[in-house]
Each structure stands twice: as structure tokens, then as C-alpha cells.
C-alpha positions in Angstrom: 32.6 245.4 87.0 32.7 242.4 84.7 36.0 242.2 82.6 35.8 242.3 79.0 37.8 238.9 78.8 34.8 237.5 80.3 32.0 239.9 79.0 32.8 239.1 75.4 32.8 235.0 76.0 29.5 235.7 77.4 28.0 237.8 74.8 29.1 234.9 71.8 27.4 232.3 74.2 23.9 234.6 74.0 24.2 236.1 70.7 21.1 235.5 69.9 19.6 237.1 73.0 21.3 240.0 71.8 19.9 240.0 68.4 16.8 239.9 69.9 17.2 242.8 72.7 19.3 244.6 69.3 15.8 246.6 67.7 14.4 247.8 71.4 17.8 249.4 71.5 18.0 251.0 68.8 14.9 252.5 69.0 15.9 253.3 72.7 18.8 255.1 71.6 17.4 257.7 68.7 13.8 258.0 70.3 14.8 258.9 74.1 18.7 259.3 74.1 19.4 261.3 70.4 17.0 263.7 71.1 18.7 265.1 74.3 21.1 267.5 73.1 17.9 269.3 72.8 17.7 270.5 76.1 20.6 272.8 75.7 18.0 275.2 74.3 17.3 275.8 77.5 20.5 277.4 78.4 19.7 279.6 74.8 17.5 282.4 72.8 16.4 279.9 70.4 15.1 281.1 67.0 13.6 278.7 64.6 15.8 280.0 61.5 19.4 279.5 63.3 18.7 276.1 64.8 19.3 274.7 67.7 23.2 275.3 67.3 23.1 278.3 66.0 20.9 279.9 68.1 22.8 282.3 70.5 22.9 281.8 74.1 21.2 283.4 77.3 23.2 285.7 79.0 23.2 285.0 82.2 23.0 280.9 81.0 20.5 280.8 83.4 18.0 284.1 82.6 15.3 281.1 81.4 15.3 279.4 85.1 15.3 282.5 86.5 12.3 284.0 84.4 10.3 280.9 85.5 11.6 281.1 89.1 10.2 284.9 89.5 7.0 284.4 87.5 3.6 284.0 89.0 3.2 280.9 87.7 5.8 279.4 89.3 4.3 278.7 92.9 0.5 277.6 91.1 2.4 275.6 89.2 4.7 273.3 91.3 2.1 273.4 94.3 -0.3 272.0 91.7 1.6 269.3 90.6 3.1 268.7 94.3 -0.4 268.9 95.5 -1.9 266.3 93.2 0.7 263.9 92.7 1.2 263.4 96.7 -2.8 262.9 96.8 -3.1 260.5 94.1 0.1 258.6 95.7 -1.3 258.7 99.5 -5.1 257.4 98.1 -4.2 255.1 95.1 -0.9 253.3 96.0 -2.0 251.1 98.7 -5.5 250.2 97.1 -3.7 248.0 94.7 -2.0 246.2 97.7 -4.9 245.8 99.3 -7.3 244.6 96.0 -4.6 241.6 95.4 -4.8 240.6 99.1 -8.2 240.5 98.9 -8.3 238.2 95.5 -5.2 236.1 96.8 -7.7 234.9 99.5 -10.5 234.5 97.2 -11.2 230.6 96.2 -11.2 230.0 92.2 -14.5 230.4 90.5 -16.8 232.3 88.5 -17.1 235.2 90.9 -13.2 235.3 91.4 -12.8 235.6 87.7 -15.6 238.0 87.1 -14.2 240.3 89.4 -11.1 240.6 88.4 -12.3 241.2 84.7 -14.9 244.1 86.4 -11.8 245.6 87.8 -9.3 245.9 85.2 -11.4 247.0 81.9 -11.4 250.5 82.9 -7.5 250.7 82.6 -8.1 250.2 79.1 -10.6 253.2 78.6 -8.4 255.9 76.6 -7.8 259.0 77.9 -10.5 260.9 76.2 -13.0 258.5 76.8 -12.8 258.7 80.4 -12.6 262.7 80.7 -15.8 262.2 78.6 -17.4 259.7 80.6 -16.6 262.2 83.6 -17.8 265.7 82.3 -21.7 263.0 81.6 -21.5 262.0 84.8 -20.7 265.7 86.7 -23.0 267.6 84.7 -24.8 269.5 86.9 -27.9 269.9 83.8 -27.9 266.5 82.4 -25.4 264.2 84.0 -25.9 261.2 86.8 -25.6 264.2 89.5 -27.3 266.4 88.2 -30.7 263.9 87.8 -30.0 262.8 91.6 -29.5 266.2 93.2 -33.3 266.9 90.8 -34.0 264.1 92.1 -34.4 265.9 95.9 -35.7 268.9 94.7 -32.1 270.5 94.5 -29.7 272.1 92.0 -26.5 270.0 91.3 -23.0 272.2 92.1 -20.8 272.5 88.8 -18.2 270.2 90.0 -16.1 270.8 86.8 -16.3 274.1 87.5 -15.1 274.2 90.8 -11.0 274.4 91.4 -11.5 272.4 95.3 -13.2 269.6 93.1 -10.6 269.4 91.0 -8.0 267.3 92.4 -10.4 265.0 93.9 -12.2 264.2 90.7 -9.1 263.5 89.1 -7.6 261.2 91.6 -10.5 258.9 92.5 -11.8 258.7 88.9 -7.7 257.5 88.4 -8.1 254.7 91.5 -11.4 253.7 90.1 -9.6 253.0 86.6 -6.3 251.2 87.4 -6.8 250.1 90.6 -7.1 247.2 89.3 -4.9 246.4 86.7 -2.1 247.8 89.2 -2.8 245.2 91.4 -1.5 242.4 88.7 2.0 242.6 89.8 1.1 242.3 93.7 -1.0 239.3 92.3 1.8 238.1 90.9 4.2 238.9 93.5 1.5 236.6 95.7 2.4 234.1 93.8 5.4 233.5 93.9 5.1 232.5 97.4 6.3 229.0 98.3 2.8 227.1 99.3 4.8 225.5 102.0 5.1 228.6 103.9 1.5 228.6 104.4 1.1 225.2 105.1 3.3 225.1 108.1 1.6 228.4 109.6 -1.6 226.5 109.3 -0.2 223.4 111.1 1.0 225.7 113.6 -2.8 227.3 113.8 -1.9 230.6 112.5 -5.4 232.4 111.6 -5.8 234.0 107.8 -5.5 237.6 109.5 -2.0 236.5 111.1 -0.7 235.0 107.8 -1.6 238.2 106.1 0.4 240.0 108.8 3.7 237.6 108.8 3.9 235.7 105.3 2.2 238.2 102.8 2.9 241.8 103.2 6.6 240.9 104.4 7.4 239.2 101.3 5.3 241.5 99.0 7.4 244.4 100.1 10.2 244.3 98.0 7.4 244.4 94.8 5.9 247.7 96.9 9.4 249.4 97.5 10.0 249.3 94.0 7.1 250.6 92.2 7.1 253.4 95.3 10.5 254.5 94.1 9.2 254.3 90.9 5.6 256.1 91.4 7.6 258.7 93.9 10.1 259.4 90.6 7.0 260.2 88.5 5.3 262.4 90.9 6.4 266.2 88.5 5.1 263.4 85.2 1.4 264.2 86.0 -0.7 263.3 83.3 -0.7 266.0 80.8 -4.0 264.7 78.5 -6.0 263.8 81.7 -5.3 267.1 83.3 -5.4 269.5 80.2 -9.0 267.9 79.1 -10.3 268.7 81.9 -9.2 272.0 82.6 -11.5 274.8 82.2 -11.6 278.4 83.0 -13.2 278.3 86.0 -10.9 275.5 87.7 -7.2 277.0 86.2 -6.5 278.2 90.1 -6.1 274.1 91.0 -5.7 272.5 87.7 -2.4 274.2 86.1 0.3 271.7 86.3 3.7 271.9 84.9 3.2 269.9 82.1 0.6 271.9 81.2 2.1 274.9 81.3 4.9 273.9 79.4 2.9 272.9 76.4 0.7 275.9 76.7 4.4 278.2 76.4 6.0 276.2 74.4 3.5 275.0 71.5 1.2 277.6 71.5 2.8 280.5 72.3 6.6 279.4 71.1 8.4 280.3 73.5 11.0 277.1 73.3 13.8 278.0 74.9 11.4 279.2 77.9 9.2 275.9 78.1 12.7 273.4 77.9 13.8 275.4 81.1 10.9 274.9 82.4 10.6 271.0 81.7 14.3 270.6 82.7 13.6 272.0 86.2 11.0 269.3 86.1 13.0 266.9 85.2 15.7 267.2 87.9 12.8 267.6 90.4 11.8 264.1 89.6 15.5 262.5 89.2 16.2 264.4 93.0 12.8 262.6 94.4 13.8 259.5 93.2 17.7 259.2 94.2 16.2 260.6 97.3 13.3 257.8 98.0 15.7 255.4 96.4 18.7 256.1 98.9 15.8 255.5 102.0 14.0 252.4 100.9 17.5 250.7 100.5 18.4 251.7 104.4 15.1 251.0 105.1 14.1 247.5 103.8 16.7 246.6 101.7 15.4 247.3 98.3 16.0 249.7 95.8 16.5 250.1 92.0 20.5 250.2 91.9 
């Protein structure tokens, strides 16, 4: 802990730093801290006409948790979210790794560059754009799959309509848009490396393989640690617009997800104190996970966010 004798010397030395960092936060504080005391309407009956104050409380404090905890909905939901998150995690968090290897050890040139502009424009398809792009391209009557499966003389399965399909269409079509731009801070990462580490290896006759193996991935790992523990403390965050346009009828058995069920309670059918019970569960979920992965990177390898 620095002492204020020495803090406040500090602060006049960078006071226009501070000026600087003064508007981010600000608009830290009233758009993500202010709002907070919100969540004790969780803990209460809350009616629109008393307010958040005075809206009486639960009794037990805890009936909302324990409505959500015995509902039906409980298990499709978290298994759902578990489900998905941990496949998008084990299939799209080392592809990024391995994409920035891969153009590390590419030579500067046209190709180099065209590739790397090929693989990060889809990250900056919106949301809507690429749940429409993917209902064209799965149609089973007019789509890309459909035409093929014709094509054969078959019929093209609804894959939109089917709740296996589900997670799988959501997580490659995710890889196949930010693969890419994910890979950016590997590719930085990459280079940062002194060039004189790889100049000694290659007066010692290491091969390209073996300075993959001893200079690259070691010193990348930090970089991976962290945006693990980060990723890892997402994992309950999975994207509400993504999943709720593509959710259909036929596909609500894999496709329910926390957040959609929260908005689905909570904005359509009101139920507020119910749906912030409900998001706070999710909520300490995700800060557990990520004290937890946190705590065993830093015995691990060393690194960790605090």
C-alpha cells in the first residue's frame, strides 16, 4: 500500500494524466457502479409504484433463489449455458493461438496482408447480420445447404430447427468470425519478442518447429493465462443477442440460456424481483469461476489478474 505522503506527490506530478483518465471514470462510476444498489430487488417483492426502496421484502430473503432453484428451468438453463460456454472455450480459444503462430512465421507481403484482412472483417459483422447471414445459409428450401443437399438428389435437414445443431452452429460460426481479430493480441504479444532470442537459437541450429516449442508459446503464455482467466470469468455472459435470434421453437430444449431467460421473465413478463435473482446467481457464478481459474493459473505459471 502506497502512503498518501507519497501518493499525493505523485498524483501533482501526473495531474494531467489524471484529467485525462477523469471522464472514463466518471462514466465508470454512474453507468456500472451507481446502478448496483439495484440488485437488492432481488432480496424483495418489487412493485413498480413503491420503488425500489419502498418495495417490501421477500420473506424468507431468499424465496426468489429458491423459486429459481426448484423451477424446471433451472437445470435447462445452467446446463445450457455450462454446455455452450465450455464448447465455445475448448474449440475457439486455442485457434487464435495457433492463427498468430501461423502469421508470425509468415514473410511480409501481399499474401500476408491479405490474409490477415480475410480473417478479421467478420468480427466487424453486427450481430444481426451474422444470425442473418446464418438462417440463408442453413435454410433447408433456399439456403447454400439446401441447394447442395438438391444438388444430390436429397432433402436438406432443418438445422435451425434442430436443438443437437444448436450449439455447434453457434460456436463455429463464433470461431469463423473472431478467430481472427482474437489473434491480434497473440500477434502482438509475438512481437514483443527480443529478435535476438531467435537469432542465437538459429546459430545454435534450432529448427522453426523447435523455436515454436522453446521461444514462442513459453513466452506467449502469460498473454494466454490472462485472457483464459478472463474468457473462463465470462463463461455464465453468453451472448444474449446471438443466442435469442436464433432461438426458435423447435430448438428451445438446447438454446435457453440464462440470459435469455432472464430477459424473457424480467422484460416481458415483469417479473423483476424474480429475473435480478436470477442474474445475481449468475453473476456470483461467474465471479466464483474466475477467483477460482485465477487462484490456479497463478500456482500454475505465475500469472494472474491480481
Amino acid at each position: 500500500m502506497v502512503p498518501m505522503r507519497r501518493l499525493l506527490p505523485q498524483i501533482r506530478q501526473n495531474v494531467g494524466l489524471y484529467l485525462l483518465l477523469l471522464p472514463a471514470v466518471v462514466l465508470l462510476l454512474l453507468f456500472a457502479y451507481k446502478p448496483m444498489y439495484g440488485v437488492i430487488i432481488a432480496f424483495k417483492d418489487y412493485r413498480n409504484a413503491l420503488g425500489i426502496m419502498g418495495s417490501p421484502w421477500s420473506s424468507p430473503w431468499y424465496a426468489n433463489f429458491t423459486r429459481f432453484f426448484n423451477s424446471f428451468q433451472f437445470g435447462v438453463t445452467v446446463r445450457n449455458t455450462l454446455g455452450i460456454s465450455a464448447y465455445g472455450l475448448i474449440a475457439s480459444f486455442p485457434l487464435p493461438i495457433v492463427l498468430a503462430l501461423a502469421l508470425n512465421r509468415m514473410r511480409q507481403g501481399l499474401f500476408k496482408r491479405a490474409f490477415q484482412t480475410i480473417t478479421y472483417l467478420p468480427h466487424f459483422i453486427s450481430t444481426v447480420v451474422m444470425v442473418g447471414l446464418i438462417l440463408i445459409v442453413l435454410s433447408p428450401g433456399s439456403g447454400l445447404i439446401g441447394q447442395i443437399w438438391r444438388l444430390f438428389g436429397g432433402t436438406a435437414p432443418n438445422l435451425m430447427g434442430s436443438a443437437n445443431a444448436f450449439a455447434s452452429i453457434y460456436v463455429w460460426s463464433d470461431v469463423w468470425q473472431h478467430t481472427g481479430w482474437d489473434s491480434i493480441v497473440y500477434l502482438a504479444a509475438l512481437s514483443a519478442i527480443d529478435p535476438s532470442l531467435y537469432e542465437a537459437a538459429t546459430i545454435d541450429g534450432a529448427s522453426k518447429l523447435q523455436m515454436l516449442k522453446k521461444i514462442d508459446l513459453p513466452l506467449i503464455l502469460p498473454t494466454a493465462s490472462i485472457l483464459l482467466i478472463l474468457r473462463v470469468g465470462n463463461t455464465m455472459n453468453l451472448g444474449f443477442e446471438k443466442v435469442y435470434l436464433m432461438q426458435n421453437n423447435l430448438n428451445m430444449a438446447a438454446s435457453e440460456i440464462i440470459s435469455t431467460y432472464v430477459y424473457k421473465i424480467g422484460l416481458i413478463n415483469s417479473q423483476y424481483s424474480y429475473s435480478a435473482a436470477v442474474n445475481l446467481f449468475n453473476t456470483v457464478i461467474n465471479l466464483v469461476l474466475l477467483l477460482s481459474v485465477n487462484q490456479i493459473t497463478k500456482k500454475l505459471s505465475n500469472s494472474s489478474l491480481f
